[in-house]
N, C-alpha and C positions, 0 to 999 in steps of 0.2 A: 504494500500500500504506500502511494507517496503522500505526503504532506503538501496543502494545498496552501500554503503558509508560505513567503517567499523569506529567505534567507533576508537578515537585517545586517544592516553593516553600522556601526557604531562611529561616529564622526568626534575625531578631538577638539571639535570646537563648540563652544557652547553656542544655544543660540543664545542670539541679542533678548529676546525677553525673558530666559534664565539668568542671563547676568545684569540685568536693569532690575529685577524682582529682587536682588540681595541688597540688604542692609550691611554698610559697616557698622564696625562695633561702635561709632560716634553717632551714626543712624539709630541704630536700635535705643542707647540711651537716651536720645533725643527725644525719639517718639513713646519711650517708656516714661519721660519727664512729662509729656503732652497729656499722657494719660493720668499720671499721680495730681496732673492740676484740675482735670474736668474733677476728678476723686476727689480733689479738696474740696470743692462747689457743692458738690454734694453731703458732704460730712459737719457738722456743727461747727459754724464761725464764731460761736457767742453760745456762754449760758450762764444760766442764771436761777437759784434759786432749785434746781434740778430739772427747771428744762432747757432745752436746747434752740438755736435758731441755726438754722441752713442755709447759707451762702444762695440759695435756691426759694429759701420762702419770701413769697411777696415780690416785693420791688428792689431785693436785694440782690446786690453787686453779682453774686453768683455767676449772674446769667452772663455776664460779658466774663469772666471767666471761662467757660464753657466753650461761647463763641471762638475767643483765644486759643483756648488748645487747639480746637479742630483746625483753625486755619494751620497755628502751629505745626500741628500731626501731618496735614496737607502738604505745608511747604518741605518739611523734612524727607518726604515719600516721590515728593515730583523733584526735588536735589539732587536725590539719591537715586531720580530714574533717568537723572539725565538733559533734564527737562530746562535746564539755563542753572546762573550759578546765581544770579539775583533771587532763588526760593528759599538758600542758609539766611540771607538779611529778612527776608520774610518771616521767616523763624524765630530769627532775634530780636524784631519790632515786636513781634506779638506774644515772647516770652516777656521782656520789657512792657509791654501793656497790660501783663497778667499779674505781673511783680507791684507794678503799679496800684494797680487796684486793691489786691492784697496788701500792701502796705499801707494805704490809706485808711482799709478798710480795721486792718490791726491796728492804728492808731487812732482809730474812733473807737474803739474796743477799750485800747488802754484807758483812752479819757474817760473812762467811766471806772476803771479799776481805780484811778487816782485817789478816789476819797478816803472816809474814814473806813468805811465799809466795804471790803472788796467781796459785794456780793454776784461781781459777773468776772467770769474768768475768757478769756479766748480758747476758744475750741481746735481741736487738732483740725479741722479741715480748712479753716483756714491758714494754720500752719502748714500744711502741705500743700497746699495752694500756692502759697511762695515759696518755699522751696525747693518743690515743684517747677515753678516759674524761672527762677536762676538757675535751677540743671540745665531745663531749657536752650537758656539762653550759651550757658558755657558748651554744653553739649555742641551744640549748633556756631558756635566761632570753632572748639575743635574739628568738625565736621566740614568747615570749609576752609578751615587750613591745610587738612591733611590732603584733604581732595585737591587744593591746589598746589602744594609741594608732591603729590603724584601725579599730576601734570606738568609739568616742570623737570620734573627727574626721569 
């Protein structure tokens, strides 16, 4: 009986959408930074008293957080596929607009710790929200330095 299956012949070259689909390791933590920030948005920026408030309740900042990453996550995945080298500053404006906000948003937080009574504490999501946000951004200058000293060399 013969096999009606044709012989494959295995080429050493990858194709172009196997090798535009990989992450470097500056990639990966980039967009694993993009992610820990949408996480922040979602997790208690504030509480008080034993309840919590969410970067996401109401009219709070959250939401441009969230927005932030995904562009972020976006620009790190269209960098890293090749897509122009202006998406790592995309990354880094919208890591820096996440930092921002989270920074604002902790210091309206503090001013209410300030008094006698520190009946409200800052919540871990918005801690990781910003530090989150400066992985981001570090991520992503590493991310197009390397890329650009492997172009170069």
């Amino acid at each position: 009986m013969q096999s009606s299956h044709a012989p494959t012949t295995q080429s050493s070259e990858t194709p172009r959408a196997q090798r535009e689909a990989r992450l470097s390791p500056w990639g990966w933590i980039a967009l694993g930074s993009a992610v820990g920030m949408a996480l922040g948005a979602f997790g208690p920026w504030a509480r008080a008293l034993g309840a919590s408030v969410s970067g996401l309740d109401g009219n709070n900042d959250g939401w441009f957080v969230v927005a932030f990453a995904v562009v972020a996550a976006l620009s790190v995945v269209l960098y890293e596929s090749g897509s122009g080298s202006g998406w790592a500053g995309i990354a880094i404006v919208f890591g820096l607009s996440g930092a921002g906000v989270a920074w604002y948003d902790r210091s309206k937080v503090d001013e209410l710790t300030s008094g006698e009574f520190d009946l409200v504490q800052v919540g871990w999501g918005l801690n990781l929200a910003l530090v989150a946000s400066v992985a981001v951004i570090i991520a992503s200058v590493f991310l197009a330095a390397s890329k650009s000293s492997n172009r170069r060399g």
